[in-house]
Every structure is written in C-alpha cells, then in structure tokens.
PyMOL Python script that loads the backbone (N, CA, C, O; Angstrom):
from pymol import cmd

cmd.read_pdbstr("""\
ATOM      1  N   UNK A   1      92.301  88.086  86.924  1.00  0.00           N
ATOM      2  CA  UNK A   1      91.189  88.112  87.838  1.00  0.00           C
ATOM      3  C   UNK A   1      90.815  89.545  88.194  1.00  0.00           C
ATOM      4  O   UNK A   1      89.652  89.887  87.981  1.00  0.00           O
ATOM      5  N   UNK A   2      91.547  90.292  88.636  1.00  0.00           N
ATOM      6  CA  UNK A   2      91.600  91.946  88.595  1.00  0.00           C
ATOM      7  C   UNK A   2      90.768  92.014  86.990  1.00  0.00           C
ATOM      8  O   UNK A   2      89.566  91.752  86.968  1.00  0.00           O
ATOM      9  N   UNK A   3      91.173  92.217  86.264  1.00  0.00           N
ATOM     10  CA  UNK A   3      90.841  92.499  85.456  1.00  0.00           C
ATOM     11  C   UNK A   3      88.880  92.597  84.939  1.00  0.00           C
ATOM     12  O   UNK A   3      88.142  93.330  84.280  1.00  0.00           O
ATOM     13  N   UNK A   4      88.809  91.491  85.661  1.00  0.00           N
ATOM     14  CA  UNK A   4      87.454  91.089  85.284  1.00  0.00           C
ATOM     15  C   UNK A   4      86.577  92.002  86.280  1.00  0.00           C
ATOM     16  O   UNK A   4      85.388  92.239  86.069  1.00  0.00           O
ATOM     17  N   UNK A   5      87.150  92.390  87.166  1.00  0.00           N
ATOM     18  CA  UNK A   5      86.338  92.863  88.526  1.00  0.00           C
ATOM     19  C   UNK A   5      87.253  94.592  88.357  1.00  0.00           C
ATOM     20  O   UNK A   5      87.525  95.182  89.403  1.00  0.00           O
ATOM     21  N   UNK A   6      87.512  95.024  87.437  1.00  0.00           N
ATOM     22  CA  UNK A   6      88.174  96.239  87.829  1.00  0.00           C
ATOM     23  C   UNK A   6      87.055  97.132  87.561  1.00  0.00           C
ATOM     24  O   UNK A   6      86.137  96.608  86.930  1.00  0.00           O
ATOM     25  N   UNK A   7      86.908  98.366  87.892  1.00  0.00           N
ATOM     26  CA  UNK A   7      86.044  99.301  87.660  1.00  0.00           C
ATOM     27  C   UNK A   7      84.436  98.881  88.638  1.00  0.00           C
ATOM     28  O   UNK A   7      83.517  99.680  88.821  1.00  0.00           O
ATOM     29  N   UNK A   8      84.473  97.680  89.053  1.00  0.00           N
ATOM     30  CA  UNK A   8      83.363  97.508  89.774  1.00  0.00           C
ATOM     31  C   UNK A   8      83.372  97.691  91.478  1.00  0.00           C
ATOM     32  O   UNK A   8      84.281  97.288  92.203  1.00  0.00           O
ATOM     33  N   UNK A   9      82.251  98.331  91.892  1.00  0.00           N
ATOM     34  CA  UNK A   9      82.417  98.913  92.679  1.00  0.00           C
ATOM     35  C   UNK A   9      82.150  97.850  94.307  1.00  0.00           C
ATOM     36  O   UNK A   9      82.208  98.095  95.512  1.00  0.00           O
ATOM     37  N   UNK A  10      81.894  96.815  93.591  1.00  0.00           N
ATOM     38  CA  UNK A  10      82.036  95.418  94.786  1.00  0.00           C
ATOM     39  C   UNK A  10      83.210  94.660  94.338  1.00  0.00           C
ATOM     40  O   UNK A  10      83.720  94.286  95.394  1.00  0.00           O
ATOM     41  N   UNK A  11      83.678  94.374  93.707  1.00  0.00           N
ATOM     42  CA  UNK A  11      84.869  94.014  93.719  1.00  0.00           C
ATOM     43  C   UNK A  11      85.851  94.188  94.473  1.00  0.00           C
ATOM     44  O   UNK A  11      86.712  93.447  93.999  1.00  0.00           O
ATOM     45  N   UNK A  12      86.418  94.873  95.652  1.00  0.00           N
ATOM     46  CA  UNK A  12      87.089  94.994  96.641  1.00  0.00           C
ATOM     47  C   UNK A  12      86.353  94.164  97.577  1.00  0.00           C
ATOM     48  O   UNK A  12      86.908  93.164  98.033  1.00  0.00           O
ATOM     49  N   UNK A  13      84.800  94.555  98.022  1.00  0.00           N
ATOM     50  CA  UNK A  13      84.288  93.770  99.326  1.00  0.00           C
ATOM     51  C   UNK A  13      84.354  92.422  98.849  1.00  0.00           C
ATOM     52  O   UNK A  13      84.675  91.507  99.607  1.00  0.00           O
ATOM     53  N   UNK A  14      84.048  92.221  97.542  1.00  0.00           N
ATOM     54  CA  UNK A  14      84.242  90.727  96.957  1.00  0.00           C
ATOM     55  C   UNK A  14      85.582  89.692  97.735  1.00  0.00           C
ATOM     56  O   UNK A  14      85.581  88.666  98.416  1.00  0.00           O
ATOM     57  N   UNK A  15      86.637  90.617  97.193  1.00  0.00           N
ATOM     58  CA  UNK A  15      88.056  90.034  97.444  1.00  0.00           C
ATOM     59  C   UNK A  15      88.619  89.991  98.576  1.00  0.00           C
ATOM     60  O   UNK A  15      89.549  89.209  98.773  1.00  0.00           O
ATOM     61  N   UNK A  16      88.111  90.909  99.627  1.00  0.00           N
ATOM     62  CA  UNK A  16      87.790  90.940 101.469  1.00  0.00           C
ATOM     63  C   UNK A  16      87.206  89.697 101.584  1.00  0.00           C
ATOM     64  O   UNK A  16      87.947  88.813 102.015  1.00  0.00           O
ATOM     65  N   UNK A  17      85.519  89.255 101.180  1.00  0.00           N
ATOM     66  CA  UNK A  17      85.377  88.126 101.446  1.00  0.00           C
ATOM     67  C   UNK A  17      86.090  87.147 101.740  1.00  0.00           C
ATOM     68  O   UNK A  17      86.417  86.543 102.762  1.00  0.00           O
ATOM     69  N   UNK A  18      86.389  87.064 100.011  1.00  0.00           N
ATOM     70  CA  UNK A  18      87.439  85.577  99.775  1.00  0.00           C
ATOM     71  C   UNK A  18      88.834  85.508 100.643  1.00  0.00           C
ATOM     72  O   UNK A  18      89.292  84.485 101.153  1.00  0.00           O
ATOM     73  N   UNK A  19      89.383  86.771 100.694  1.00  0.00           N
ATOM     74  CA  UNK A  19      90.411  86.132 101.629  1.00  0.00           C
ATOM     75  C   UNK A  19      90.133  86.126 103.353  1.00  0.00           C
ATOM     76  O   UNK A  19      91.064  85.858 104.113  1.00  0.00           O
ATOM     77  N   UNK A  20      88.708  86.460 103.889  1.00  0.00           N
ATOM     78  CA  UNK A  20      88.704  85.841 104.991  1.00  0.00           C
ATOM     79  C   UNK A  20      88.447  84.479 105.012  1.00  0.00           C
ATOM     80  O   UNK A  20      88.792  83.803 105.981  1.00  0.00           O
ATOM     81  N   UNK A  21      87.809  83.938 103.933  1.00  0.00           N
ATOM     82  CA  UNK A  21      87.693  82.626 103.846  1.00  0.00           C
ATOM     83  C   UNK A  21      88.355  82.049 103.198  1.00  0.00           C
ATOM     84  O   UNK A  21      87.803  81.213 102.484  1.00  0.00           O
ATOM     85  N   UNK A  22      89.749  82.179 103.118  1.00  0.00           N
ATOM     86  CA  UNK A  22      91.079  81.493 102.372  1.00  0.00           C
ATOM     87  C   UNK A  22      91.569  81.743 104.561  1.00  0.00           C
ATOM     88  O   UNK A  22      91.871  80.789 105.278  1.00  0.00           O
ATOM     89  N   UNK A  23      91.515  82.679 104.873  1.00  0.00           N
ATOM     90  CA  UNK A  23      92.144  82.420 105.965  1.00  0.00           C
ATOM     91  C   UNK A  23      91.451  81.360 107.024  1.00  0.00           C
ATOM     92  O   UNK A  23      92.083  80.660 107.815  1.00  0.00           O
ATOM     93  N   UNK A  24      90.565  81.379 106.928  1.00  0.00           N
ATOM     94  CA  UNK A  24      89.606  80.734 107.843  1.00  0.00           C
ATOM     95  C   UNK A  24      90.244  78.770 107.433  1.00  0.00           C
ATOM     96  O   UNK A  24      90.723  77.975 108.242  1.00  0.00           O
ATOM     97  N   UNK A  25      90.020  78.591 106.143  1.00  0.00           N
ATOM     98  CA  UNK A  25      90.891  77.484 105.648  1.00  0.00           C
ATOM     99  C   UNK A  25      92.427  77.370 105.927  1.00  0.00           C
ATOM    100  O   UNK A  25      92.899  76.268 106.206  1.00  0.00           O
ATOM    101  N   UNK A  26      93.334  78.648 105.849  1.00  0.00           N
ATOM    102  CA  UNK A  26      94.051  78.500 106.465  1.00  0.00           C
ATOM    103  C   UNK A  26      94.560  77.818 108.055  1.00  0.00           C
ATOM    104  O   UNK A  26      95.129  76.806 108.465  1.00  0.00           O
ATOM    105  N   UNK A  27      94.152  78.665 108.433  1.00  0.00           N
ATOM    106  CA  UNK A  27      93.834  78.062 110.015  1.00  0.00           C
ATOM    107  C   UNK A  27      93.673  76.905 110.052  1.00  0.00           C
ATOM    108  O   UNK A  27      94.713  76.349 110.405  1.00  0.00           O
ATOM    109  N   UNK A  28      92.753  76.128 109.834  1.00  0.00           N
ATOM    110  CA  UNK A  28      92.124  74.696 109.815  1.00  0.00           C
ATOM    111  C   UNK A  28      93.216  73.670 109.137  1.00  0.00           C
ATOM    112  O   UNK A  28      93.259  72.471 109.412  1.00  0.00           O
ATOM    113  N   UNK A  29      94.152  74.373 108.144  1.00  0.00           N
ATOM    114  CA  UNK A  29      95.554  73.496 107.983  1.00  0.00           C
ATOM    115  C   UNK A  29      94.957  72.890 106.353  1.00  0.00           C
ATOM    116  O   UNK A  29      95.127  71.703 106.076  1.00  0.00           O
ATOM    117  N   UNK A  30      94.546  73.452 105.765  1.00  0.00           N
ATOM    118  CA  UNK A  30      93.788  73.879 104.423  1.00  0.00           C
ATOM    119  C   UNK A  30      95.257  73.556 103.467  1.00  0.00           C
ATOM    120  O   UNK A  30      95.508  74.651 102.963  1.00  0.00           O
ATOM    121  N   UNK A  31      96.174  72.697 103.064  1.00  0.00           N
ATOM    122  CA  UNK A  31      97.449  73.057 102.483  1.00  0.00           C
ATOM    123  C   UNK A  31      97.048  73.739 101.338  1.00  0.00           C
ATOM    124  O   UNK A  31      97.957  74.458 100.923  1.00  0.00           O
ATOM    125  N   UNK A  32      95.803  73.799 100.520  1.00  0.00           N
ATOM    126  CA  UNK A  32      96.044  74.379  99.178  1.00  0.00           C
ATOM    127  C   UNK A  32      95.996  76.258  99.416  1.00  0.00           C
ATOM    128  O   UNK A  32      96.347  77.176  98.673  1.00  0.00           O
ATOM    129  N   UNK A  33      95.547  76.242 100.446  1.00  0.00           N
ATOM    130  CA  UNK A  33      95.907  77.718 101.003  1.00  0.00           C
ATOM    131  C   UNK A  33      97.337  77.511 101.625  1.00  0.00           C
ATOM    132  O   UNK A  33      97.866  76.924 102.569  1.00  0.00           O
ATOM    133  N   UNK A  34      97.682  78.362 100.515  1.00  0.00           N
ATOM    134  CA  UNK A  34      99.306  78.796 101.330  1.00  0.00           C
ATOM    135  C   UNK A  34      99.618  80.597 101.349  1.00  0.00           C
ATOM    136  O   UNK A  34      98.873  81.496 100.961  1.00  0.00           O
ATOM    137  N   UNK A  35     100.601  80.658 101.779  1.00  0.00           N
ATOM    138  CA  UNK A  35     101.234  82.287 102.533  1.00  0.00           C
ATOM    139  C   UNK A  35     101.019  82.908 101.245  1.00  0.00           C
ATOM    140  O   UNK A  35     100.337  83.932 101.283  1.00  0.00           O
ATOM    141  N   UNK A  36     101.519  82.462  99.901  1.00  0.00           N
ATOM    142  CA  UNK A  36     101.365  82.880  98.825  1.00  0.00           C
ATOM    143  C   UNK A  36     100.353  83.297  98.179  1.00  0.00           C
ATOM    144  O   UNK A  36     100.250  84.373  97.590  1.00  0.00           O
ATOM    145  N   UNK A  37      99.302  82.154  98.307  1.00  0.00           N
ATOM    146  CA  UNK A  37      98.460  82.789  97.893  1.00  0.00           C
ATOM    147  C   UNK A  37      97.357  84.009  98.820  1.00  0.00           C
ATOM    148  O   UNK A  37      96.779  84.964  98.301  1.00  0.00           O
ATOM    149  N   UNK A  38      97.320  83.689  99.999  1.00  0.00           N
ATOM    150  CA  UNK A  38      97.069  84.835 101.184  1.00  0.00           C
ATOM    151  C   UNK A  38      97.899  86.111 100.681  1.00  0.00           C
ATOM    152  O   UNK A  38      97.231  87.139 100.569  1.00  0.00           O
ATOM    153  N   UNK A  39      99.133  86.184 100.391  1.00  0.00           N
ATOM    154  CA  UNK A  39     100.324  87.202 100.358  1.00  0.00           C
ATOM    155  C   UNK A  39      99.302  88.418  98.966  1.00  0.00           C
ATOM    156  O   UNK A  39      99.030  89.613  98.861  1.00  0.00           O
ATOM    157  N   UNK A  40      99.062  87.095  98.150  1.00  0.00           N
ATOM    158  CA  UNK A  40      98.593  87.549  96.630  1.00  0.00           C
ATOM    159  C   UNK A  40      97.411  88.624  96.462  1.00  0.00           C
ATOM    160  O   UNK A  40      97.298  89.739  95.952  1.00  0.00           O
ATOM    161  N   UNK A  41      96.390  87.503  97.317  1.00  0.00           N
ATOM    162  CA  UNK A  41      95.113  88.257  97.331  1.00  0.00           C
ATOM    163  C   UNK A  41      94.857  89.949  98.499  1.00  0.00           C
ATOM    164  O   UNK A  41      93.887  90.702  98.591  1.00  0.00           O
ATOM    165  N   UNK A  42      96.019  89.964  99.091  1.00  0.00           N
ATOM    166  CA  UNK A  42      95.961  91.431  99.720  1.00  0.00           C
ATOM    167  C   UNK A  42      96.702  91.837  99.024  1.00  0.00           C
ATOM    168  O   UNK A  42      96.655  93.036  99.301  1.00  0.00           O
ATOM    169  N   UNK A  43      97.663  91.689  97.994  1.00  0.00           N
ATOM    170  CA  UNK A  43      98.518  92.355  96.918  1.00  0.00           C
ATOM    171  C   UNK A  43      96.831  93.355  96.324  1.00  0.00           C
ATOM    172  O   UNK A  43      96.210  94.381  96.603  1.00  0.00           O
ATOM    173  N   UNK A  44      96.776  92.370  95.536  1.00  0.00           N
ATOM    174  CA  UNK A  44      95.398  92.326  94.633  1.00  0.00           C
ATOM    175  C   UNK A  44      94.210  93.194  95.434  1.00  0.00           C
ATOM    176  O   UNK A  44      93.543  93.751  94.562  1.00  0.00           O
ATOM    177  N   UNK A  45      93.673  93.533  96.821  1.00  0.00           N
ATOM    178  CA  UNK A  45      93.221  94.392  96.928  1.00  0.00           C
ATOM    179  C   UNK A  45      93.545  95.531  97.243  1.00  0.00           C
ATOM    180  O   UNK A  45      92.773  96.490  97.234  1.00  0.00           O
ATOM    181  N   UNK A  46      94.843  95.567  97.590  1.00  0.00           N
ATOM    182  CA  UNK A  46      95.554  96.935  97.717  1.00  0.00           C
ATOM    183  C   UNK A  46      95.563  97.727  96.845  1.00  0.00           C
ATOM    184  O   UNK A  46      95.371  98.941  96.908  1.00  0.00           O
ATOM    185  N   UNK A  47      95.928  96.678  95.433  1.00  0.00           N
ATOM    186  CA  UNK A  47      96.454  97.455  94.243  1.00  0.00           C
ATOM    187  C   UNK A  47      94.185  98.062  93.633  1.00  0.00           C
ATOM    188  O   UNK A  47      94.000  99.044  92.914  1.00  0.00           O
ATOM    189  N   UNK A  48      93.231  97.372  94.056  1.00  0.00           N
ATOM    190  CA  UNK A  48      91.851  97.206  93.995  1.00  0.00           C
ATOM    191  C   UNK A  48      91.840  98.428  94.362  1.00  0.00           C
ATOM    192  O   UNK A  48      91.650  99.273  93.487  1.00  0.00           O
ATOM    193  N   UNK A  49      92.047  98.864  95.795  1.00  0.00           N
ATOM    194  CA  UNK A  49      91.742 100.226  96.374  1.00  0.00           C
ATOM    195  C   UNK A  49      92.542 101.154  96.131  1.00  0.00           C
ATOM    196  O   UNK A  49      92.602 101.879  97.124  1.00  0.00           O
ATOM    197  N   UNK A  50      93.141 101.482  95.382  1.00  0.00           N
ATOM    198  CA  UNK A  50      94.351 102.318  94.901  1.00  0.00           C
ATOM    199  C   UNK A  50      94.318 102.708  93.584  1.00  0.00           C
ATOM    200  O   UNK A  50      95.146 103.525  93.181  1.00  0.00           O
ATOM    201  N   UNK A  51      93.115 102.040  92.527  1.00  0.00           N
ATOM    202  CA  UNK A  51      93.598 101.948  91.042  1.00  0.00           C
ATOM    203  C   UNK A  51      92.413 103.538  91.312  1.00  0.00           C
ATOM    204  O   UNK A  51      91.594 104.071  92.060  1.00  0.00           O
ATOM    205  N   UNK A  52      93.190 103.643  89.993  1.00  0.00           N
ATOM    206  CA  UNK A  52      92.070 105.077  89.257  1.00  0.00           C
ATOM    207  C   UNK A  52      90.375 104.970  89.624  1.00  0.00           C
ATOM    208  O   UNK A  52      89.514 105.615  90.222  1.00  0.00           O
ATOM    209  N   UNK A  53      90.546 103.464  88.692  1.00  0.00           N
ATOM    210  CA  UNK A  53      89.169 103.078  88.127  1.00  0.00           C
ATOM    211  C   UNK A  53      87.960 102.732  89.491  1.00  0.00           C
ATOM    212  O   UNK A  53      86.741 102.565  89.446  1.00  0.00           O
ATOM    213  N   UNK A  54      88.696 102.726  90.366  1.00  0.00           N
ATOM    214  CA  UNK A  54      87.334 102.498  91.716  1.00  0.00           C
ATOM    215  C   UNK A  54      87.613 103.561  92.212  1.00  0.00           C
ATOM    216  O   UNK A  54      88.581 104.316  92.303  1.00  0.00           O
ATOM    217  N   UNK A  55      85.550 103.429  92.837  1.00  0.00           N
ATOM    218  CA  UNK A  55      85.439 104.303  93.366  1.00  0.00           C
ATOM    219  C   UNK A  55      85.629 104.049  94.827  1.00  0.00           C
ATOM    220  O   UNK A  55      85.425 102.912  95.253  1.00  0.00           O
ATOM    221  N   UNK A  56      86.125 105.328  95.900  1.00  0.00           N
ATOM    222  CA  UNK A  56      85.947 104.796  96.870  1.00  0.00           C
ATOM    223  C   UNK A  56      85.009 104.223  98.021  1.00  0.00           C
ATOM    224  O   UNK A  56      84.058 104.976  98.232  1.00  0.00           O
ATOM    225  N   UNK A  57      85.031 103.122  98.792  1.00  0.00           N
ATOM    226  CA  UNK A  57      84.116 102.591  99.450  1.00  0.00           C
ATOM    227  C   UNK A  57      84.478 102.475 100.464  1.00  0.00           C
ATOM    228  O   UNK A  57      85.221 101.527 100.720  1.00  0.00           O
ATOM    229  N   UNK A  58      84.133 103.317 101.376  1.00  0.00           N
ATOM    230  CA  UNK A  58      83.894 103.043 103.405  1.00  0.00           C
ATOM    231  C   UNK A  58      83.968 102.166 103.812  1.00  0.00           C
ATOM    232  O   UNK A  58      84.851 101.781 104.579  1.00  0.00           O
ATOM    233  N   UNK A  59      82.731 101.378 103.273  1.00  0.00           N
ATOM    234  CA  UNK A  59      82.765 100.484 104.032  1.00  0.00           C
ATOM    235  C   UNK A  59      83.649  99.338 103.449  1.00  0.00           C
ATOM    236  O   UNK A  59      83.764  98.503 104.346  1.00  0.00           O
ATOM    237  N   UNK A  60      84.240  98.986 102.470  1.00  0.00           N
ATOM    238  CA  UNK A  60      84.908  97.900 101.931  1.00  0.00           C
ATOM    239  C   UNK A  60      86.284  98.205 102.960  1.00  0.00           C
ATOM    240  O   UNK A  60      86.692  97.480 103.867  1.00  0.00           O
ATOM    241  N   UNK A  61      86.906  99.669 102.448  1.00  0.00           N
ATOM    242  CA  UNK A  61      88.364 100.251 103.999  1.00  0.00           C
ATOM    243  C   UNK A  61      87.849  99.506 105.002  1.00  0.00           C
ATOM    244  O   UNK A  61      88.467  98.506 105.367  1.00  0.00           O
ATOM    245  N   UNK A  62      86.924  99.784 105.467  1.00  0.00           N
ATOM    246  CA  UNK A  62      86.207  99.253 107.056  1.00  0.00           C
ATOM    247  C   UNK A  62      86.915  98.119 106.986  1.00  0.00           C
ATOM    248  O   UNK A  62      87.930  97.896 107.645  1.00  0.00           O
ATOM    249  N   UNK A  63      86.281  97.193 105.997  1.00  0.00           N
ATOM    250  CA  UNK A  63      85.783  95.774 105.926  1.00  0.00           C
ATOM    251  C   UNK A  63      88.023  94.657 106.143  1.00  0.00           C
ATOM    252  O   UNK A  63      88.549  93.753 106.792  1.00  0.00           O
ATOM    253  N   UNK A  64      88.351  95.620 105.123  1.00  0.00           N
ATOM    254  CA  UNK A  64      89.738  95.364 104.747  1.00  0.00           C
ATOM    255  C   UNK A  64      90.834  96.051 105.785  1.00  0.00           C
ATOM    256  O   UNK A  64      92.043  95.821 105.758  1.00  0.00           O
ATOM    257  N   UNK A  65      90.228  96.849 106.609  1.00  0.00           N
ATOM    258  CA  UNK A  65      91.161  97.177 107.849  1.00  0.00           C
ATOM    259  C   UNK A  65      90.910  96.162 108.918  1.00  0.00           C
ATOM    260  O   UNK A  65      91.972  96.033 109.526  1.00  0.00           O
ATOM    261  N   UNK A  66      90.204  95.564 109.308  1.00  0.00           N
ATOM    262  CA  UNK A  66      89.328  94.949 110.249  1.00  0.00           C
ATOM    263  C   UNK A  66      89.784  93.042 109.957  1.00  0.00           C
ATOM    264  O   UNK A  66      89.796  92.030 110.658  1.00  0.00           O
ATOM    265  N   UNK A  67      90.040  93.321 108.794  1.00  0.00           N
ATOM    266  CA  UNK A  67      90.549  91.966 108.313  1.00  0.00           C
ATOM    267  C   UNK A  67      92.279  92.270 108.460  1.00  0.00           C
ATOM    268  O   UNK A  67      92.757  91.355 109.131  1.00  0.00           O
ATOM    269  N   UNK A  68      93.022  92.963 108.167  1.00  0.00           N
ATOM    270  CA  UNK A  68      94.564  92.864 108.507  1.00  0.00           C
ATOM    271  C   UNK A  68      94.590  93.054 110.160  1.00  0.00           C
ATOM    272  O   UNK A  68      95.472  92.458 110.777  1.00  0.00           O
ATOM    273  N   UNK A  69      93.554  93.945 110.944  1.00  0.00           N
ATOM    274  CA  UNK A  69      94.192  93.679 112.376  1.00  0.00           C
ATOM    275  C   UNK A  69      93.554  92.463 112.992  1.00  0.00           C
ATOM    276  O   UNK A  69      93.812  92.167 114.158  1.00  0.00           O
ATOM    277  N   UNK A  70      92.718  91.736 112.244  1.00  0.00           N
ATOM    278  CA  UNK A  70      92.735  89.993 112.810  1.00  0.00           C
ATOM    279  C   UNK A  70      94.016  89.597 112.500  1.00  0.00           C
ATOM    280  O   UNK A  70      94.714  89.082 113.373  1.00  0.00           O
ATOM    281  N   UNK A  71      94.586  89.829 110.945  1.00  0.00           N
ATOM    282  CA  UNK A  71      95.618  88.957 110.944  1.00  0.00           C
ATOM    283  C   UNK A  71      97.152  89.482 111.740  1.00  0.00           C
ATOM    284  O   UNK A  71      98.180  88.805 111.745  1.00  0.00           O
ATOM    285  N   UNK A  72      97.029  90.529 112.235  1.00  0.00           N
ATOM    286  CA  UNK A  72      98.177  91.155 113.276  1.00  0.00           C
ATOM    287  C   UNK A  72      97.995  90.473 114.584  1.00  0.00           C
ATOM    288  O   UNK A  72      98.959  90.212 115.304  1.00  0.00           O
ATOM    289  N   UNK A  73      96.577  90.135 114.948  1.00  0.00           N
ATOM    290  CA  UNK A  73      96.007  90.337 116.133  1.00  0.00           C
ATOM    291  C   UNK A  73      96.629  89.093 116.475  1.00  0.00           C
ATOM    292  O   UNK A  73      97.251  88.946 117.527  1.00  0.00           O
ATOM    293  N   UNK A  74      96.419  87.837 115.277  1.00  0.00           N
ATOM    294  CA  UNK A  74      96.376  85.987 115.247  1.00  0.00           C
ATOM    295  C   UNK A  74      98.233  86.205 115.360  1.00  0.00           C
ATOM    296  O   UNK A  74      98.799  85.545 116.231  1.00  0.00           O
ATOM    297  N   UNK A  75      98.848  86.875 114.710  1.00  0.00           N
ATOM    298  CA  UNK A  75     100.625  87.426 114.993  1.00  0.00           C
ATOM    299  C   UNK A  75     101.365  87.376 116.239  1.00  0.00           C
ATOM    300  O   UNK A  75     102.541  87.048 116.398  1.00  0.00           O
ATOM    301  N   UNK A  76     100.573  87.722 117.041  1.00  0.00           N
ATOM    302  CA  UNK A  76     100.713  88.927 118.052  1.00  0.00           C
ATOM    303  C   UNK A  76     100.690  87.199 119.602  1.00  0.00           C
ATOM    304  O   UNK A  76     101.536  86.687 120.336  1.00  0.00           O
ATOM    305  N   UNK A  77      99.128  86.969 119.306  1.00  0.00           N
ATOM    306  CA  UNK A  77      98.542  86.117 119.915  1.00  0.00           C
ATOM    307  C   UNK A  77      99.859  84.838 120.258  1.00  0.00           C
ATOM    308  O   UNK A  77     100.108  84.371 121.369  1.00  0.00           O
ATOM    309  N   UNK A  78     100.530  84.495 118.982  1.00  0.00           N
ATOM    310  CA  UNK A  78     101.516  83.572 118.836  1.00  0.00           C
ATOM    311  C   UNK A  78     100.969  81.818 119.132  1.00  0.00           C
ATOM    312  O   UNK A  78      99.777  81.517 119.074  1.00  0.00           O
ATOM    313  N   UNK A  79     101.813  81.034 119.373  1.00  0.00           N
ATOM    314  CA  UNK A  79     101.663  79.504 119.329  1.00  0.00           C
ATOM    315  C   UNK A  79     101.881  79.525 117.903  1.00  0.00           C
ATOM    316  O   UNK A  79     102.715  80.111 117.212  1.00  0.00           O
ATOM    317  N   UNK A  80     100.133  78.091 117.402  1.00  0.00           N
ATOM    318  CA  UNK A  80     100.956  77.618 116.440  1.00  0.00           C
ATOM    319  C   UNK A  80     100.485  78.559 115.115  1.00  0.00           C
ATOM    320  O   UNK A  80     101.075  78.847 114.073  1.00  0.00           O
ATOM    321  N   UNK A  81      99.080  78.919 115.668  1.00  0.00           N
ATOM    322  CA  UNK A  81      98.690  79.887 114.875  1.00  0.00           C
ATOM    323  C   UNK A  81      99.266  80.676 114.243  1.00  0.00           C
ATOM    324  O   UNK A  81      99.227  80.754 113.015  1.00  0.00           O
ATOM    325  N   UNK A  82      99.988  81.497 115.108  1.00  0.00           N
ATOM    326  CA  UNK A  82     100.765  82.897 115.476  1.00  0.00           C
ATOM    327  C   UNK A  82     102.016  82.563 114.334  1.00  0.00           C
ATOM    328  O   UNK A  82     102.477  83.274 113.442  1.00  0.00           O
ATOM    329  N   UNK A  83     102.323  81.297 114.726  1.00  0.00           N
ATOM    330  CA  UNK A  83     103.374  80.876 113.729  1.00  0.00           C
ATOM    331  C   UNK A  83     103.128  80.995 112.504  1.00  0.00           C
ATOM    332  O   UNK A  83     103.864  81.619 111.739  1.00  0.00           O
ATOM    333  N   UNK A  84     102.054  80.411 112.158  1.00  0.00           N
ATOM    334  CA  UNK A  84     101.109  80.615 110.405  1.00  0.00           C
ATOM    335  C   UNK A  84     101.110  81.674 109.954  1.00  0.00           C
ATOM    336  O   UNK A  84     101.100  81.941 108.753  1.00  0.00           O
ATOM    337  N   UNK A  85     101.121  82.505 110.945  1.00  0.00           N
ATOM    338  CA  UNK A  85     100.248  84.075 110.560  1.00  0.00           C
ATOM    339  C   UNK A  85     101.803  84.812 109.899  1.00  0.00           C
ATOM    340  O   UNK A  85     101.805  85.605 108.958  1.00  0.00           O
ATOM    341  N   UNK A  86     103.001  84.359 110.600  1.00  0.00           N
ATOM    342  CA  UNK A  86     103.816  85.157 110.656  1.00  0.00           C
ATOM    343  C   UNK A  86     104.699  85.464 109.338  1.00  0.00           C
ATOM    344  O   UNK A  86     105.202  86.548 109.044  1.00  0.00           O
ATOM    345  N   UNK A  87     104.760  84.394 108.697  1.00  0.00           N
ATOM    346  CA  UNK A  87     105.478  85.150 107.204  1.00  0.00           C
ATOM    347  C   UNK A  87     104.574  85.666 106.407  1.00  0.00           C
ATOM    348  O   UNK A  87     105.071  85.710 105.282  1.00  0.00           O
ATOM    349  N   UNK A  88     103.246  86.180 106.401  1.00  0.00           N
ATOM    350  CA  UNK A  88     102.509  87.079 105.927  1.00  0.00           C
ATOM    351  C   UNK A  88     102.579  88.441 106.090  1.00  0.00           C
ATOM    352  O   UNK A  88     101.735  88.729 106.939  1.00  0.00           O
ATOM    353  N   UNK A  89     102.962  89.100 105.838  1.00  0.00           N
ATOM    354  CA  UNK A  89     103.260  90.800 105.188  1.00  0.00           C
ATOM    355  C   UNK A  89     102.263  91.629 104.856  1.00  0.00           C
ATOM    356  O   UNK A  89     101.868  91.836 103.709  1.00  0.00           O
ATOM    357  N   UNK A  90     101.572  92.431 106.512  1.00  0.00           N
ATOM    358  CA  UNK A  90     100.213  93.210 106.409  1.00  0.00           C
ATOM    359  C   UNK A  90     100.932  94.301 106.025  1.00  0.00           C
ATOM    360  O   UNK A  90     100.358  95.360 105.769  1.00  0.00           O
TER     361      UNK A  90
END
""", "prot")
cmd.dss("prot")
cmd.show_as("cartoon", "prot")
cmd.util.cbc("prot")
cmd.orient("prot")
C-alpha cells in the first residue's frame, strides 16, 4: 500500500485521513478495526514522513500531530474509551 502512494505528495494527508476514520469506527466498537490495525497505519505514516522520497508537508505534520494528541488526549480522558485508546503506541 506504501508503495503505491510513495513519492506522492498527498499520500501522508491521505493516510491521516483514513486513520481518523478507522478511529472514529473504532470508538463506535467497529470490531474489524482493531489496535493492530490502528498500530499499523501510524507505523505506515511515520515511516511516509521520514522516507527520502517525500517531500515535506506542514500541513500534513499539522494534520498528523493533531491526530496523535486526540489519541493521548481520549488516553488521558480514561473510562471505557480511555481503555481502547490505551494499548496503542503514539
């Protein structure tokens, strides 16, 4: 999947998208969203914003900082949420 989207310069805000809306399903108790695959897709943009081949983008950092301190924030917050949030690794 990287692969197909490497060198393009939306491809990070792309993959920001999708995993706010893998989390958003999360939440809602979504089972085919699991920790794993949440765990995966910030693997996958880390390694996105880090490779050679992109260039850098402001606003995508923006976009992808703003999305891990929701998921610290939902951590933090605790219950059952908080519980969900917690074997995920920002």
């Amino acid at each position: 999947m990287s692969n197909a989207a490497r060198g393009s310069t939306g491809s990070v805000t792309l993959f920001v998208e999708i995993l706010n809306k893998y989390l958003y399903f999360f939440e809602k108790g979504n089972p085919q969203i699991t920790v794993a695959a949440i765990q995966s897709l910030i693997e996958l943009i880390t390694t996105e914003m880090h490779s050679d081949s992109s260039t850098p983008d402001p606003a995508a950092d923006a976009f992808f900082a703003s999305t891990l301190r929701y998921m610290e924030f939902q951590k933090q917050k605790g219950g059952a949420i908080g519980e969900k949030y917690e074997p995920i690794k920002v």
